[in-house]
C-alpha positions in Angstrom: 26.9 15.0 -10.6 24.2 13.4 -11.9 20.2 14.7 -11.5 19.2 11.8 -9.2 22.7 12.5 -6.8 21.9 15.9 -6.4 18.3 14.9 -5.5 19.9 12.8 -3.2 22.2 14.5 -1.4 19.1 17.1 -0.7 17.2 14.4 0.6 19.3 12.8 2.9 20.7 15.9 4.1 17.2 17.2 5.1 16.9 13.7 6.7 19.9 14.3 8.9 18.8 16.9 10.3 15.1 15.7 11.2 17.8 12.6 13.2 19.9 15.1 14.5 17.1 17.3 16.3 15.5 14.1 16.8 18.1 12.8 19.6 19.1 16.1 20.1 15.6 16.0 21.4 16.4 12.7 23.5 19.3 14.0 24.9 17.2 17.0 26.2 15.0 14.5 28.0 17.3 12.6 29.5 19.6 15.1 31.0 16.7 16.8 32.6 16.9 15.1 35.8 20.9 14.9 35.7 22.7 16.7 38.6 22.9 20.5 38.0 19.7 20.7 34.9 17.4 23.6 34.9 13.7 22.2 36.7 11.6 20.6 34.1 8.3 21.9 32.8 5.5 20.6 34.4 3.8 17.0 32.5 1.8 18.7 30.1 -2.1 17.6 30.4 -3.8 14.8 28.8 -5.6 17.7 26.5 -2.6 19.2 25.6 -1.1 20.2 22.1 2.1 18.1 23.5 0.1 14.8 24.4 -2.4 15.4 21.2 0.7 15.4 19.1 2.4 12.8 20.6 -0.5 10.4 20.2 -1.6 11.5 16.8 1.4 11.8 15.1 2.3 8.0 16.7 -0.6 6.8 14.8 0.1 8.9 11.6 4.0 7.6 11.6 2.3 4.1 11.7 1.0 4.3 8.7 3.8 5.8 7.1 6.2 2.7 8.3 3.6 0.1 7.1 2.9 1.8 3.2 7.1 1.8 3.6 7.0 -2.2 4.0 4.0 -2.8 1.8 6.0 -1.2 -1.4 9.3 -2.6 -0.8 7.8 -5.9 -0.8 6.1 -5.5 -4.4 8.9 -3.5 -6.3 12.7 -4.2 -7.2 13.0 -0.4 -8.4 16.2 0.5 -5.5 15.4 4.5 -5.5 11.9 3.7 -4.5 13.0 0.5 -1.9 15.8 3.1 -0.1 13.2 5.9 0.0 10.7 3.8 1.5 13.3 2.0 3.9 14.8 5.7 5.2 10.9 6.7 5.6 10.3 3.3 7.7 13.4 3.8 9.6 13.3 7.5 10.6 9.6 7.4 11.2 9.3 4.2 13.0 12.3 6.0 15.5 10.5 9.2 15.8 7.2 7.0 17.0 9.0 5.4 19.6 10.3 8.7 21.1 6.3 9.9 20.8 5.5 7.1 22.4 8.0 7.3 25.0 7.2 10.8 26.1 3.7 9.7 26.8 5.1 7.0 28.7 7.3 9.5 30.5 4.0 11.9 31.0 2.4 8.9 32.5 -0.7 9.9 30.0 -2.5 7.8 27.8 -1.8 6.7 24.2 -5.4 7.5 23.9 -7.0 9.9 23.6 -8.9 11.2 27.0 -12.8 11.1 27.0 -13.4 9.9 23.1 -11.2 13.1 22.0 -11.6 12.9 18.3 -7.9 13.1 16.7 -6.6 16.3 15.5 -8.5 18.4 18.7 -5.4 19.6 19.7 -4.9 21.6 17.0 -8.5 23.4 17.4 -7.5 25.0 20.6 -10.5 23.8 22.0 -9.6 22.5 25.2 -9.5 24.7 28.3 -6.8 22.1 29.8 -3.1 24.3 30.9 0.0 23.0 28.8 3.3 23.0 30.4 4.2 26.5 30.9 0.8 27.0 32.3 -1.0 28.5 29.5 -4.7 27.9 28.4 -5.3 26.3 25.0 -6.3 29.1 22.4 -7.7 28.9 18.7 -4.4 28.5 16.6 -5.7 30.6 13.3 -3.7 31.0 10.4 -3.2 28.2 8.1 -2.3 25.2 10.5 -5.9 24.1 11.8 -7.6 21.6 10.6 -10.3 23.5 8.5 -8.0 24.0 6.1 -7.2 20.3 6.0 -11.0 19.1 5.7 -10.8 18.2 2.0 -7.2 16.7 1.9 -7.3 13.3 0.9 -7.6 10.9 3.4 -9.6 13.2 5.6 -12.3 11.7 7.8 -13.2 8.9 5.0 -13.0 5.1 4.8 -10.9 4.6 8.4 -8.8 7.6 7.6 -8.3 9.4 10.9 -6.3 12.0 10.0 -4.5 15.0 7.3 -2.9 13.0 4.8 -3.9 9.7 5.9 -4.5 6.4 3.5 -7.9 5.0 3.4 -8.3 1.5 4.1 -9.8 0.7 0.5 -5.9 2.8 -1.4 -4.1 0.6 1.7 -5.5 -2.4 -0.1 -4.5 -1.2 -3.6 -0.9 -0.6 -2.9 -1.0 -4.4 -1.2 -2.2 -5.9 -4.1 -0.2 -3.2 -6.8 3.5 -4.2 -8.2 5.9 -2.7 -10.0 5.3 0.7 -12.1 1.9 0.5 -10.6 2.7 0.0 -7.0 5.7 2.8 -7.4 3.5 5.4 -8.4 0.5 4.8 -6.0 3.2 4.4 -2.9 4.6 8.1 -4.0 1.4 9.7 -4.2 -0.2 8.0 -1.0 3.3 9.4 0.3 2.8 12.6 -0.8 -0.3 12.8 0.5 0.4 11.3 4.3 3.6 14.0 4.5 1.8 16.9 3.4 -0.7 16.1 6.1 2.3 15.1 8.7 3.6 18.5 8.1 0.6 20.4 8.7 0.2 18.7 12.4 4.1 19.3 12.9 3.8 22.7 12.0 0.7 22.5 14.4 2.9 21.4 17.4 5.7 23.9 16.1 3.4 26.5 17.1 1.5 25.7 20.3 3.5 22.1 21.6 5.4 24.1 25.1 8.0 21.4 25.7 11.3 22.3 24.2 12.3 19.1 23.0 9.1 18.4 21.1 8.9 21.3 19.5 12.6 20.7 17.8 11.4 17.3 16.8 8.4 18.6 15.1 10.5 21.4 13.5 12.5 18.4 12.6 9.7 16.1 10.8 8.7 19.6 8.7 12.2 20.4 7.3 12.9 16.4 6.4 9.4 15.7 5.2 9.5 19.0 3.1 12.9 17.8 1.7 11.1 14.0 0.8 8.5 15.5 -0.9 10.1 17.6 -3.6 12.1 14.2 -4.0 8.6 12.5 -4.5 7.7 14.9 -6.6 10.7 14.4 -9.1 10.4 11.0 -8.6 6.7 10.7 -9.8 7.9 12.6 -12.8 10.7 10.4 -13.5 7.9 7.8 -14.1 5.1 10.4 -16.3 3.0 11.3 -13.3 2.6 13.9 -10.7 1.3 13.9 -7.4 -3.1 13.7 -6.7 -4.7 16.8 -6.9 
């Protein structure tokens, strides 16, 4: 079995899974008013780790699904194009359950009152979640101090861990081949790094069942993607940013 099948299988594996909890997580949401279902939790407030994640990671995924389009349009390299059309796919589905929950919540896809992104993982918001429990500083390693000097962070239209700026969105448009590859992968490296840090955020203080398998989910598959990025970028003599 050749290096890159092995790679593979690893990859796509770790993808399956992220799908399966994904409608795994569906299927929890639409059974919940079926005859016979345990009561739901109560909507979870517009402040709330649940609606903060939903709407930020919406907006992340975005990103992710239009770098995915921007590089299979500039390179004919077939590991890079199926690595950036499984990333579209999977992360362009995941949105629209976000976006559907929030739909479901009847709460914005904005955030309430100017709410700069990533508050919801600060725990400073006095708003109850679902099970009734006031917001509380998460600690550890999974708010966002740790994630001030990631790339993307707060500069040039970046909103968020992980993020592109506008000015490397515009590179990797105008980039091709070699070029192009490598940029994507390390813009990639970047955004999932960042993506799990906010999942693992959600993991830890999201209350609704089904959103915290999803975000256990993105960690697992993302985590899987990047030590395939990482190989990848070495297959062609560089390595991911600093």
């Amino acid at each position: 079995m050749s290096p890159w099948t092995v790679r593979r299988t690893r990859w796509v594996a770790g993808s399956a899974v992220g799908l399966a909890l994904l409608f795994a997580g569906a299927a929890t949401v639409a059974s919940a008013g079926g005859d016979g279902a345990a009561p739901a939790p109560r909507t979870p407030a517009a402040g709330s780790a649940d609606a903060g994640f939903a709407r930020d990671m919406a907006v992340h995924h975005q990103q992710a699904v239009e770098m995915s389009f921007a590089v299979r349009d500039v390179t004919r390299d077939e590991d890079v194009r199926r690595l950036a059309y499984d990333i579209a796919n999977t992360q362009a589905n995941q949105r629209g359950m976000l976006l559907g929950w929030l739909d479901l919540w009847e709460l914005p896809k904005t955030a309430p009152d100017g709410q700069a992104p990533m508050a919801w993982m600060t725990g400073g918001t006095d708003e109850h979640d679902s099970t009734g429990h006031s917001g509380h500083d998460m600690g550890g390693t999974h708010g966002t101090d740790g994630m001030a000097g990631m790339p993307g962070m707060d500069h040039d239209g970046a909103l968020m861990p992980g993020m592109a700026t506008r000015a490397e969105l515009k590179r990797l448009r105008e980039a091709d081949g070699r070029e192009a590859e490598i940029l994507f992968l390390r813009l990639m490296t970047d955004h999932h790094k960042g993506g799990v840090a906010m999942a693992e955020g959600c993991a830890d203080r999201c209350a609704v069942p089904a959103e915290k398998r999803l975000a256990q989910g993105m960690v697992a598959a993302q985590r899987s993607e990047l030590e395939l990025m990482a190989d990848m970028l070495a297959e062609r003599g560089a390595a991911p940013r600093p």
